[in-house]
TORMAR-372476 format. One record per atom (N, C-alpha, C, O): x, y, z; residue number from 1; residue in three letters. Coordinates in steps of 0.001 Angstrom, whole numbers, plus 500000, padded with zeros to 6 digits. Layout:
<atoms>
ATOM       u       v       w    i   aa
ATOM       X       Y       Z  NUM  ala
...
</atoms>
This chain:
<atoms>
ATOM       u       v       w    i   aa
ATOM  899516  922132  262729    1  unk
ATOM  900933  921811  262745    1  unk
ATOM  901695  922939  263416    1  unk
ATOM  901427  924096  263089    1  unk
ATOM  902595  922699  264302    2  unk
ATOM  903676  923608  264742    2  unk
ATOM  904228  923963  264009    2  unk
ATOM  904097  923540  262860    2  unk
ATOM  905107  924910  264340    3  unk
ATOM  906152  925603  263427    3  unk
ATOM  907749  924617  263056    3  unk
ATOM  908627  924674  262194    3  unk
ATOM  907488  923853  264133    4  unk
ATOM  909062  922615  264395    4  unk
ATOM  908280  921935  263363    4  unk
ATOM  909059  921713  262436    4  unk
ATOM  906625  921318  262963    5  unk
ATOM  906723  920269  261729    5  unk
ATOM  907011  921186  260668    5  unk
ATOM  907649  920647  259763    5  unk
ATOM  906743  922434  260476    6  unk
ATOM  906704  922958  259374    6  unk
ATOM  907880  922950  258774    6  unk
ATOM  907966  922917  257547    6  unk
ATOM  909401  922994  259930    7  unk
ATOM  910242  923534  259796    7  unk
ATOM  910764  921997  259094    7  unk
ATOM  911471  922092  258090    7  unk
ATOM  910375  920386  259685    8  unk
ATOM  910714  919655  259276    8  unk
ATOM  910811  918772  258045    8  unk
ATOM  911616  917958  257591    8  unk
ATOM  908917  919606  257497    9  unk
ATOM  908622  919229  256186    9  unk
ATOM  909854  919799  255435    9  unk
ATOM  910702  919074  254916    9  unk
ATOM  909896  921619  255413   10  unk
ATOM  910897  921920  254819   10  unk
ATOM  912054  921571  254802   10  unk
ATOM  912567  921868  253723   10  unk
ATOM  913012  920872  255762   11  unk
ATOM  914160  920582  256163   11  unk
ATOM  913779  919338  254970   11  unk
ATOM  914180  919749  253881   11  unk
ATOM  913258  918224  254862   12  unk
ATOM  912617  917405  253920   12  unk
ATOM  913202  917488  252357   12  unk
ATOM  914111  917023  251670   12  unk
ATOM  911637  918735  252229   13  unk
ATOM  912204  919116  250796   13  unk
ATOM  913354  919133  250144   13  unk
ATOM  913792  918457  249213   13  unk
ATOM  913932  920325  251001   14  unk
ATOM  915032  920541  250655   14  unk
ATOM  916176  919496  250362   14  unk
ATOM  917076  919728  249554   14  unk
ATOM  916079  918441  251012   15  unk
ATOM  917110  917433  251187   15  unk
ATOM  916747  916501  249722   15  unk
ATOM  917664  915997  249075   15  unk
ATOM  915454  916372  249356   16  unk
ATOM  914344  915453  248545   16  unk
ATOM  914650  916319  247168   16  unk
ATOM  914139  915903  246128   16  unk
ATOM  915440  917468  247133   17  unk
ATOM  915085  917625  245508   17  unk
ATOM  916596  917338  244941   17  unk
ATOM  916620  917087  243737   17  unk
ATOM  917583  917335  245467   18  unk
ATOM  919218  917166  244584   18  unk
ATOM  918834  915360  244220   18  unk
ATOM  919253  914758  243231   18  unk
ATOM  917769  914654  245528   19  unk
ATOM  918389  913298  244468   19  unk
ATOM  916810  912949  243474   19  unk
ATOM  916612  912023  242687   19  unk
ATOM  916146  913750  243768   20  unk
ATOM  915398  913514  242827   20  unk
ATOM  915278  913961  241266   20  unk
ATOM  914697  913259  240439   20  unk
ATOM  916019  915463  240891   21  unk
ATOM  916763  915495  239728   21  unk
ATOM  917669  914578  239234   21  unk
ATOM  917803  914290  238045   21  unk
ATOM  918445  914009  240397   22  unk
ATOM  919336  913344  239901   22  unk
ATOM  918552  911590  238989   22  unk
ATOM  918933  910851  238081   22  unk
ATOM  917438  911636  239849   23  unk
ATOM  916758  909867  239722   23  unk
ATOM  916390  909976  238235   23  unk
ATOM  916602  909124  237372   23  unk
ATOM  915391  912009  237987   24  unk
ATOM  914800  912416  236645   24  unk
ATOM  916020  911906  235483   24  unk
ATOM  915892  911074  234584   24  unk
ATOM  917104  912639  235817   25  unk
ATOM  918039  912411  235092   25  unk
ATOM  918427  911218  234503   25  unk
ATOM  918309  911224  233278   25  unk
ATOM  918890  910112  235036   26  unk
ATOM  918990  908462  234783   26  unk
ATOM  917891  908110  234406   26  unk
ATOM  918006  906964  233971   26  unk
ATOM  916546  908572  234302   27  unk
ATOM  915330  907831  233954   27  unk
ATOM  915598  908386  232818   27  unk
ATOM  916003  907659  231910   27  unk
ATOM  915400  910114  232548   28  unk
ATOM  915262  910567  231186   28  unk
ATOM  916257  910039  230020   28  unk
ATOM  916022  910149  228817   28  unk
ATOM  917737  909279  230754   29  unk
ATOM  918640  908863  230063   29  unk
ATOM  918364  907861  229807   29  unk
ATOM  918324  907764  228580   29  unk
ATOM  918094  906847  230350   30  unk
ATOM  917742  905094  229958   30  unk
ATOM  916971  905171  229630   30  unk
ATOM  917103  904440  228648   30  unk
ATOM  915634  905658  229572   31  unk
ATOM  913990  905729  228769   31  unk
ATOM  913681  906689  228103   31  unk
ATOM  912505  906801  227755   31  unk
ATOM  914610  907628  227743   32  unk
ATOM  914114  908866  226936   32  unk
ATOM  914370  908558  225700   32  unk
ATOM  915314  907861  225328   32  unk
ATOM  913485  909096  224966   33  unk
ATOM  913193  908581  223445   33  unk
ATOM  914008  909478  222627   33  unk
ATOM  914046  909224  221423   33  unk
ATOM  914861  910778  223195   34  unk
ATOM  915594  911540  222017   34  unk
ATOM  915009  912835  222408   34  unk
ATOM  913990  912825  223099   34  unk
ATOM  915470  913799  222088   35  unk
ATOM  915399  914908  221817   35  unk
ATOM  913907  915219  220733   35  unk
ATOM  913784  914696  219626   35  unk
ATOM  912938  916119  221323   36  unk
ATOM  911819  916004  220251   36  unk
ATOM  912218  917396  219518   36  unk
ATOM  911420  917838  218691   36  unk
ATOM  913411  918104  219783   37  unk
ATOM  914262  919230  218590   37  unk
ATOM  915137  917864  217592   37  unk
ATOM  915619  918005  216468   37  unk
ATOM  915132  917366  217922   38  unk
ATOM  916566  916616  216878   38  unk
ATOM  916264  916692  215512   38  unk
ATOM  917222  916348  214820   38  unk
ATOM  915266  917023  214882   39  unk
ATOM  915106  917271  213662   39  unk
ATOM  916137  918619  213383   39  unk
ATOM  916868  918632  212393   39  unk
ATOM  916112  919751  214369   40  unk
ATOM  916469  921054  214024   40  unk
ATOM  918498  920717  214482   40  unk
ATOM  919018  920259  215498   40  unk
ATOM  919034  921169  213297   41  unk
ATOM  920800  920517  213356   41  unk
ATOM  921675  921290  213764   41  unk
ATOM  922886  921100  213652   41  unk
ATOM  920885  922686  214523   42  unk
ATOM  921513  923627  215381   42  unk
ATOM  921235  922661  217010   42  unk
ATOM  922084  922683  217900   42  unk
ATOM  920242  922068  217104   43  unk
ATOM  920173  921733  218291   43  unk
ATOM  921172  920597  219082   43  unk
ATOM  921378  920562  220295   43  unk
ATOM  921778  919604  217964   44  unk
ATOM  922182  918889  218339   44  unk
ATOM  924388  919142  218832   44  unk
ATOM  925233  918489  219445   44  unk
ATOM  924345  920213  218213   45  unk
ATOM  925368  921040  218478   45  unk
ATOM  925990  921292  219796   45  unk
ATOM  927211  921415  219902   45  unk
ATOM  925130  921375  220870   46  unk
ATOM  925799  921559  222166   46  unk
ATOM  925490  920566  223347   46  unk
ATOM  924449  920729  223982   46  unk
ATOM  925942  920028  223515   47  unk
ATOM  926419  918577  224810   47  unk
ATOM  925060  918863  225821   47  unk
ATOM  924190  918062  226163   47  unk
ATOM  925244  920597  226235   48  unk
ATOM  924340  920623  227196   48  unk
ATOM  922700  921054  226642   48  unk
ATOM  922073  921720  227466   48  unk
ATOM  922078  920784  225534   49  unk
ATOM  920878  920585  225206   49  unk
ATOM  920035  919307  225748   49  unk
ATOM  920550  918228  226042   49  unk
ATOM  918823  919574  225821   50  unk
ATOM  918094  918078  226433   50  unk
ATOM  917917  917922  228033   50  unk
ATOM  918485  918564  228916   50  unk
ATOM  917279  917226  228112   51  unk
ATOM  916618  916853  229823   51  unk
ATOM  917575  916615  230605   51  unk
ATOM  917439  916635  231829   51  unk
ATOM  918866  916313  229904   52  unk
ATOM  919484  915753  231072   52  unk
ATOM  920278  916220  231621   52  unk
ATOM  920564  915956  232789   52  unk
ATOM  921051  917356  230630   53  unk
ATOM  921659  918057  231679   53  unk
ATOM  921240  919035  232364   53  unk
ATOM  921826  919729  233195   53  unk
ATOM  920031  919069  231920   54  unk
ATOM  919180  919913  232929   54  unk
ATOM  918649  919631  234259   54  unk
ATOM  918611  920411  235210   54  unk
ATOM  918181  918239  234206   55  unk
ATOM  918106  917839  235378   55  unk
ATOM  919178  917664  236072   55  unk
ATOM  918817  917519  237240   55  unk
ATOM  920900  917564  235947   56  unk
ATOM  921896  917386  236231   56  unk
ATOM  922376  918353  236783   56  unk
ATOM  923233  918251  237661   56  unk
ATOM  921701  919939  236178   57  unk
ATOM  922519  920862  236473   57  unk
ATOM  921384  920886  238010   57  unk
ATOM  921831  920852  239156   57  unk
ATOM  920267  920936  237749   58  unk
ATOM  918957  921374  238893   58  unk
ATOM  919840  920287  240131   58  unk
ATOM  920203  920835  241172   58  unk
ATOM  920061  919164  239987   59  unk
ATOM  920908  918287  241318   59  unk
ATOM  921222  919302  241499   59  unk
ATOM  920629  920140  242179   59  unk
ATOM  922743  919487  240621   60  unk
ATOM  923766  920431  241665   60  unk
ATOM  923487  921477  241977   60  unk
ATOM  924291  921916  242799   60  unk
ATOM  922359  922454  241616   61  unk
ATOM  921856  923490  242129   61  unk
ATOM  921410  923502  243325   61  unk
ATOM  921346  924528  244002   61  unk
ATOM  920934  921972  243845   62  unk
ATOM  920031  921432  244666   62  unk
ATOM  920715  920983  245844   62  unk
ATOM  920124  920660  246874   62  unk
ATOM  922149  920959  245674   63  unk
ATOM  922962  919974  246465   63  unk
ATOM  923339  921018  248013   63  unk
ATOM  923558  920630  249161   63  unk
ATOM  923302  922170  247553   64  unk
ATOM  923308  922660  249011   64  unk
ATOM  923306  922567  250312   64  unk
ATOM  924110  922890  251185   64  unk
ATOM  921685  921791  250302   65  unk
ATOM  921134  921409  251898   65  unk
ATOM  922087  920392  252158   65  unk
ATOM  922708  920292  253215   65  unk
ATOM  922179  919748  251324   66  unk
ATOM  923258  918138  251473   66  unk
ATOM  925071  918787  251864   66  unk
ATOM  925739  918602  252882   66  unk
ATOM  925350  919414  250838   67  unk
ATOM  926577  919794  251773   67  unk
ATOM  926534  920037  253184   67  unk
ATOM  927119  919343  254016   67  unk
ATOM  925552  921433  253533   68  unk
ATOM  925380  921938  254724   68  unk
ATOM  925398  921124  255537   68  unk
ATOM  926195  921178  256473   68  unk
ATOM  924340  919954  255357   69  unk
ATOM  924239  918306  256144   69  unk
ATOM  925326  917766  256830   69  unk
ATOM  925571  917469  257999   69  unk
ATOM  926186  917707  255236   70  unk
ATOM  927700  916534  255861   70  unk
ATOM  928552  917682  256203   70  unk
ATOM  929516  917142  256745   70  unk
ATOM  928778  919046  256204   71  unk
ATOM  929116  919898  257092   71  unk
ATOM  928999  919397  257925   71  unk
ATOM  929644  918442  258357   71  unk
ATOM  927926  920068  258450   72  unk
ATOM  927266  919931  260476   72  unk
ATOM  927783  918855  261110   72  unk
ATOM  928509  918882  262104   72  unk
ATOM  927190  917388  260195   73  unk
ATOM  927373  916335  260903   73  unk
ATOM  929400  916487  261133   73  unk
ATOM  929761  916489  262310   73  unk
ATOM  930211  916568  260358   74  unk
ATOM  930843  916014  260413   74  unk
ATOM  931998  917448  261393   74  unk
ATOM  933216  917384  261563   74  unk
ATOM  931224  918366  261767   75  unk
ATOM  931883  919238  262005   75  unk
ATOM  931476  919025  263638   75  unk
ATOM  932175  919278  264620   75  unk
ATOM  930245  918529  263591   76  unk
ATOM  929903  917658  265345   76  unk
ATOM  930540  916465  265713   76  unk
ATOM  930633  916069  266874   76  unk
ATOM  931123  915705  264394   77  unk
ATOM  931729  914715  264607   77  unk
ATOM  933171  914709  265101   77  unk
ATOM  933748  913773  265654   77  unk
ATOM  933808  916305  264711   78  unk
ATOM  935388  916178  265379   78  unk
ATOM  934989  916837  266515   78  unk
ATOM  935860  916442  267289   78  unk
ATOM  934154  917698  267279   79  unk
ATOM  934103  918374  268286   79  unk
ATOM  933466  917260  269744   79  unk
ATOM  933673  917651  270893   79  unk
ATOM  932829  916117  269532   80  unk
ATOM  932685  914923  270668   80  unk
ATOM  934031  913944  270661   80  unk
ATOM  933990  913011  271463   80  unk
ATOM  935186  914064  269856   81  unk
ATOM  935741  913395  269604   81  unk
ATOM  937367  914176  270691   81  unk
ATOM  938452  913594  270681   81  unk
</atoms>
């Protein structure tokens, strides 16, 4: 592989992980069986305990490449215009 596929796999990734936290997230919410702390009554105390906002927060951690994206594009889009 060249260095341009290498560069493309990565360009990939990067783009492939904000919506795939996000997909974890809605799955862990509609099919997740609960919290396997919910017995312990400190745990249920803070909003952000559990899979999901974890996977929620990992999106927006993730969302980067995607801004940068609709940046570029849209920053090529007023300069042909």
């Amino acid at each position: 592989m060249t260095q341009a596929d290498w560069k493309a796999v990565a360009d990939f990734l990067q783009l492939a992980a904000a919506p795939t936290f996000a997909i974890m997230a809605l799955l862990t919410c509609v099919f997740g069986s609960g919290s396997p702390d919910a017995i312990c009554s400190i745990a249920s105390t803070s909003p952000l305990t559990g899979m999901v906002p974890m996977y929620l927060l990992m999106s927006a951690f993730h969302a980067a490449p995607w801004l940068k994206l609709i940046v570029r594009r849209r920053s090529g889009a007023y300069r042909s215009n």
